[in-house]
C-alpha positions in Angstrom: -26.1 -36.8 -14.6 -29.0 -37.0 -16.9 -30.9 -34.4 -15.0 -27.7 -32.1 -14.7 -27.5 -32.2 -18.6 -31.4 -31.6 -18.6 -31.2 -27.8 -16.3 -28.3 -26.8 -18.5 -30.3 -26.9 -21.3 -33.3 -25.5 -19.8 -31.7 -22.7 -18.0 -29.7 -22.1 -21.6 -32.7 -21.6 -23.3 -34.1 -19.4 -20.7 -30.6 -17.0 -21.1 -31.1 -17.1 -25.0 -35.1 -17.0 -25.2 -36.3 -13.7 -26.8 -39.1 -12.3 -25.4 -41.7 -9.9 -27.1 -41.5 -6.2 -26.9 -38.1 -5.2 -25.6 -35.2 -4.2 -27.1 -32.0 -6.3 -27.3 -32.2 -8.8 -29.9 -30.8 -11.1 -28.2 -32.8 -12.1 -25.6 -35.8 -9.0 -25.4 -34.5 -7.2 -22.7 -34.7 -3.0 -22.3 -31.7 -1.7 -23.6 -29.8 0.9 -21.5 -27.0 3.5 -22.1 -23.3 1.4 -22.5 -20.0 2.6 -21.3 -19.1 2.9 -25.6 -20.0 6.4 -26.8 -22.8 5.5 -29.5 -23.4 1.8 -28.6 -27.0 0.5 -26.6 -26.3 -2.5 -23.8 -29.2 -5.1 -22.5 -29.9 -4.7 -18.5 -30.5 -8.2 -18.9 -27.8 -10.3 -20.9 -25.3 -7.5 -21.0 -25.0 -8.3 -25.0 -24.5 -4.3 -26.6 -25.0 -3.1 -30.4 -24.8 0.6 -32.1 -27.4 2.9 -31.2 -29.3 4.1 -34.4 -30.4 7.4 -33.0 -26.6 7.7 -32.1 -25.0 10.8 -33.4 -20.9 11.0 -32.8 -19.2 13.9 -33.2 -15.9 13.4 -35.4 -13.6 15.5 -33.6 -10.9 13.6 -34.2 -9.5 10.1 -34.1 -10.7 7.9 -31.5 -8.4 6.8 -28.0 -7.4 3.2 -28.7 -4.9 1.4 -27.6 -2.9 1.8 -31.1 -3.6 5.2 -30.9 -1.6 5.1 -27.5 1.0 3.4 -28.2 1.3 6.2 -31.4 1.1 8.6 -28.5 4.4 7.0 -26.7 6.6 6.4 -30.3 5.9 10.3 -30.8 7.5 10.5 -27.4 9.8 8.7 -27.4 11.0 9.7 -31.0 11.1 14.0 -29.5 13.0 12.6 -26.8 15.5 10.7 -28.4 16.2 14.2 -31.1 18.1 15.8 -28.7 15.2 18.2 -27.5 15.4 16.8 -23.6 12.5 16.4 -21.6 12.1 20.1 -20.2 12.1 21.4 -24.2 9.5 17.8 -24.9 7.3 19.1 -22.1 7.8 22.9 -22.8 9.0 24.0 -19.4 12.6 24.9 -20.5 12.5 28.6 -19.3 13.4 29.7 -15.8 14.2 26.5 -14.5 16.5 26.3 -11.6 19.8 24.2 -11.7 17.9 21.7 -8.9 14.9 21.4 -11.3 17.0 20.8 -14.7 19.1 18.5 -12.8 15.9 16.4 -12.0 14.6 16.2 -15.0 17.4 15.3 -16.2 17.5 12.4 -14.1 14.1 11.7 -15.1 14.4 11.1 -18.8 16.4 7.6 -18.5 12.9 6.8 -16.1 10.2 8.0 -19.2 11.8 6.6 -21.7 11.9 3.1 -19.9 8.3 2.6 -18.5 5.4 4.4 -16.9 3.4 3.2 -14.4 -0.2 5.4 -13.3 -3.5 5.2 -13.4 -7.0 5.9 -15.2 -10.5 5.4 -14.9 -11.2 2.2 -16.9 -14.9 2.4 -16.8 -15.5 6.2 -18.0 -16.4 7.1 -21.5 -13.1 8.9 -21.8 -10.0 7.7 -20.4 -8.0 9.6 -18.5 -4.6 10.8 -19.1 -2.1 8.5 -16.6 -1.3 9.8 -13.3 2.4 9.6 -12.6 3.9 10.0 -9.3 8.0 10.2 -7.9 9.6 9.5 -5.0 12.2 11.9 -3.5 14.7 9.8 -5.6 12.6 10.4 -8.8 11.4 6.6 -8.4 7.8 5.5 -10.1 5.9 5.1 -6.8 3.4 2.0 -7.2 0.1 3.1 -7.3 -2.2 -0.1 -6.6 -3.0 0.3 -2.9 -5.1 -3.1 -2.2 -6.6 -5.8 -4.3 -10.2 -8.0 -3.3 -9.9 -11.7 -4.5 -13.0 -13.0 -5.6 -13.1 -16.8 -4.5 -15.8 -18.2 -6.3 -19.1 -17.1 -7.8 -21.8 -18.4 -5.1 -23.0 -15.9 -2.9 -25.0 -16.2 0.2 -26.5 -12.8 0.3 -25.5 -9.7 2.5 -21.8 -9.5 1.0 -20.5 -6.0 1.8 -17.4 -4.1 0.5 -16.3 -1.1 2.6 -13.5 1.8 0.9 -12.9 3.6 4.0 -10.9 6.8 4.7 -10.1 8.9 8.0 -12.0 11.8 8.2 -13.3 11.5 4.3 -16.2 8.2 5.4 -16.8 5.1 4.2 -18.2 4.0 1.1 -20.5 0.9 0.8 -20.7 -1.9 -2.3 -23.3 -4.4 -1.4 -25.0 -7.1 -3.4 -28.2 -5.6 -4.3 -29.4 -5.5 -8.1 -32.0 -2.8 -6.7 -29.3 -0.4 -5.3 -27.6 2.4 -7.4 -24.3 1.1 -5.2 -25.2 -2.6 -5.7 -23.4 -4.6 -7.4 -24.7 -7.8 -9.0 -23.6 -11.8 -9.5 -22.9 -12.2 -13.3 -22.4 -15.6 -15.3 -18.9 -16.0 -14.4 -17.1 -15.2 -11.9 -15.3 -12.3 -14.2 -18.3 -10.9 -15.0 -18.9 -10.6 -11.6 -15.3 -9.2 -10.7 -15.8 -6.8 -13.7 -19.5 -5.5 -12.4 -18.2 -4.8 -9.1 -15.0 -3.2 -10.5 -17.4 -0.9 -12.6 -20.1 -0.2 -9.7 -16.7 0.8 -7.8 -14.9 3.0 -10.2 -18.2 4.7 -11.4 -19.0 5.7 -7.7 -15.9 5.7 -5.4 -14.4 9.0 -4.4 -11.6 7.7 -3.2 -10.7 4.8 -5.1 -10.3 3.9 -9.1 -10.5 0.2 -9.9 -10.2 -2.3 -12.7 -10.6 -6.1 -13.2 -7.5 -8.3 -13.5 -8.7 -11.6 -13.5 -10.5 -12.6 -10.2 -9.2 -9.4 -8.4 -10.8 -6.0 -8.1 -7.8 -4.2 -8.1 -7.9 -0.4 -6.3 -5.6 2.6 -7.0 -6.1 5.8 -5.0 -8.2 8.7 -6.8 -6.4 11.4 -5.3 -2.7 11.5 -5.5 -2.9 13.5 -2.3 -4.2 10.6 -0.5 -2.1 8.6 1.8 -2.1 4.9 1.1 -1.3 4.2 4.2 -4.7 5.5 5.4 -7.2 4.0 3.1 -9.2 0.8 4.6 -10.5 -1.7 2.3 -12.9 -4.3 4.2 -14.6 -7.1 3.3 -18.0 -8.2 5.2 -18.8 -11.8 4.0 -21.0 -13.7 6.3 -21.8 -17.1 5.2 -18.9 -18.9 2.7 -16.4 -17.1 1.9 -16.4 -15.7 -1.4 -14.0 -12.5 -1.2 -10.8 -11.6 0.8 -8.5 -8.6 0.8 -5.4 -8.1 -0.1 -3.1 -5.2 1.4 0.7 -5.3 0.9 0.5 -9.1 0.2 -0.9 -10.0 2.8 -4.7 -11.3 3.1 -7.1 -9.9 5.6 -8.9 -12.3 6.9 -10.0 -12.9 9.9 -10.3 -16.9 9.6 -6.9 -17.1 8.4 -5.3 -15.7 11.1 -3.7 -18.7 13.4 -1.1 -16.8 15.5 -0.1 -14.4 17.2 2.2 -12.7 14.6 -0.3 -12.8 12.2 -2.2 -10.8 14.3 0.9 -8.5 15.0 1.3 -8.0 11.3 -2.3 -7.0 10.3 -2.1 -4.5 13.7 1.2 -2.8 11.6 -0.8 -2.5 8.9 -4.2 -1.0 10.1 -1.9 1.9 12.1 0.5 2.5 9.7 -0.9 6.4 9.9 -1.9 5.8 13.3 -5.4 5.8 13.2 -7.9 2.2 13.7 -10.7 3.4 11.7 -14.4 1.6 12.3 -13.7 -1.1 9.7 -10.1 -1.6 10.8 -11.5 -2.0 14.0 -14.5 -4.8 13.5 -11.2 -6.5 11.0 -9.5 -6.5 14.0 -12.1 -7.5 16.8 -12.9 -10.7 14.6 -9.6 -11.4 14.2 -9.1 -11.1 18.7 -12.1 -13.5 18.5 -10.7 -16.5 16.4 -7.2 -16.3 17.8 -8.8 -15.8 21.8 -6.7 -12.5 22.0 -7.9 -10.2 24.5 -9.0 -6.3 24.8 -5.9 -6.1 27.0 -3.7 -8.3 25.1 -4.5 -6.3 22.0 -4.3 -2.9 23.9 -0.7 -4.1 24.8 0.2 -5.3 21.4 -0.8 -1.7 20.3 1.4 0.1 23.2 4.5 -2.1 22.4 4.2 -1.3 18.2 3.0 2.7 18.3 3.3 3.4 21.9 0.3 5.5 23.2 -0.3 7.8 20.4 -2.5 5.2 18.1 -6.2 6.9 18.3 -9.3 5.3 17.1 -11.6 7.0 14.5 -15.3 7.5 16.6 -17.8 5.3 14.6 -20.6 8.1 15.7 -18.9 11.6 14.9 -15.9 10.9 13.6 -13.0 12.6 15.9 -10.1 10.5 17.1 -10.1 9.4 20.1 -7.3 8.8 22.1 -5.7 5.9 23.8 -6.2 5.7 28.1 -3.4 2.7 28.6 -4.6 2.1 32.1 -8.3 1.3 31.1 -7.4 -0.6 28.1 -9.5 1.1 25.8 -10.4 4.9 23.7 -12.2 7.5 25.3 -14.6 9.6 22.8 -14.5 13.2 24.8 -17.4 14.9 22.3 -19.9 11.4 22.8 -19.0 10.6 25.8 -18.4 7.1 25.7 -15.5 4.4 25.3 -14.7 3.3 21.9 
């Protein structure tokens, strides 16, 4: 117990120690440019302070949460005058009846709630991305969610944001690496650096922290959900698991055979086992003793014989050949 009490202190001091010549006060670490217009952070204890040299332009008043919420009163209060929605958002000319009547039926859904999206770790927010169903419904816009477990890390711990046809982005732990993302103090840190390292590179995705989750919201409202992969490669403990449509991908959870059958719904819900989808799946045939031809079948009885697999080498989908139990890649030659 004694020597427990003994490292805290010591590796406290070594967190708080100054050292000579660099720049945060704090602890003498460089200082590097912070996500706050006009503010400095420390590479090293993360602690930020205004930049002297710092010149802001006062082009107006600055985005703030109060300042949003005076955005939405100043809504609501033009929508509630009267003016209706197509005046409020100054498209009230040449509308046809079908469009009028739809925003008609949209104002009751504005004036009650909004649900989008924005890039929380760019200097300038962006303006909320709102998207309708065919019934003028707010469609939800969080696609998949990684749960971070704890904050001890083996090493090698990989997170894939894969697309069809688009690629596949990789976040590894790696302090060195542009796309690396590093362990912090807590585990929120942590969430939050990955989060960051994510939303600051990721073509595809935007994320934010929300507690111990890394939650992701497509980048492109063109995207279909259904198609983005989200993978998780964490030899060692497990530290991080994904979460798609509330249920968790994991291969060492899975214990039956309807597990299996549900994650197999989900990875070919657009019809196509991409090469992340596929090693998710392959572990997954490996715990629960499931084989090629059992999973072949499993495929054939849910999509029938038009599920292809993305090729891991040049990227065309390859179909489905039921009687050999596996994808044939015509361009590489060979089965995937």
């Amino acid at each position: 117990m004694g020597f427990g009490i003994r490292e805290g202190r010591r590796q406290a001091k070594e967190n708080l120690s100054h050292s000579e010549g660099g720049d945060c006060t704090r602890c003498g670490g460089d200082a590097v440019a912070s996500s706050i217009p006009g503010y400095l952070q420390c590479a090293k204890c993360g602690y930020e302070w205004p930049d002297p040299e710092a010149k802001i332009a006062k082009s107006g008043p600055r985005d703030s949460i109060s300042r949003d919420v005076e955005r939405l009163e100043e809504f609501k209060r033009e929508m509630s005058s009267g003016q209706g929605l197509a005046r409020v958002l100054g498209v009230d000319d040449s509308l046809s009846n079908e469009q009028k009547d739809s925003l008609n039926r949209l104002q009751d859904k504005w004036m009650t709630g909004m649900q989008g999206q924005y890039n929380a770790a760019e200097d300038e927010r962006k303006p909320l991305m709102i998207s309708f169903d065919d019934d003028d419904n707010l469609l939800e816009t969080q696609v998949g969610s990684i749960h971070l477990v704890d904050n001890l890390f083996d090493g090698g711990e990989e997170i894939r944001v894969e697309y069809p046809g688009l690629g596949t982005e990789f976040y590894v732990i790696n302090d060195d690496d542009s796309l690396g993302w590093k362990r912090g103090r807590s585990l929120e840190e942590t969430t939050r650096n990955i989060a960051s390292i994510i939303n600051r590179s990721s073509k595809l995705v935007h994320a934010y922290a929300e507690g111990n989750s890394v939650v992701l919201e497509l980048r492109d409202v063109n995207l279909d959900s259904d198609s983005l992969v989200i993978y998780v490669d964490d030899p060692g403990g497990k530290n991080m698991t994904v979460e798609r449509l509330g249920v968790i991908l994991d291969p060492d959870e899975v214990q039956v055979y309807q597990d299996y059958h549900q994650v197999i719904k989900i990875a070919l819900a657009d019809g196509i086992i991409t090469p992340s989808e596929d090693q998710l799946l392959w572990a997954m045939r490996q715990n629960l003793g499931i084989s090629d031809e059992d999973h072949v079948r499993i495929v054939l009885d849910l999509f029938g014989d038009s599920a292809v697999k993305e090729c891991p080498n040049c990227g065309i989908n390859a179909p489905l050949y039921p009687e050999y139990s596996a994808w044939w890649c015509e361009d590489c030659q060979h089965w995937v």
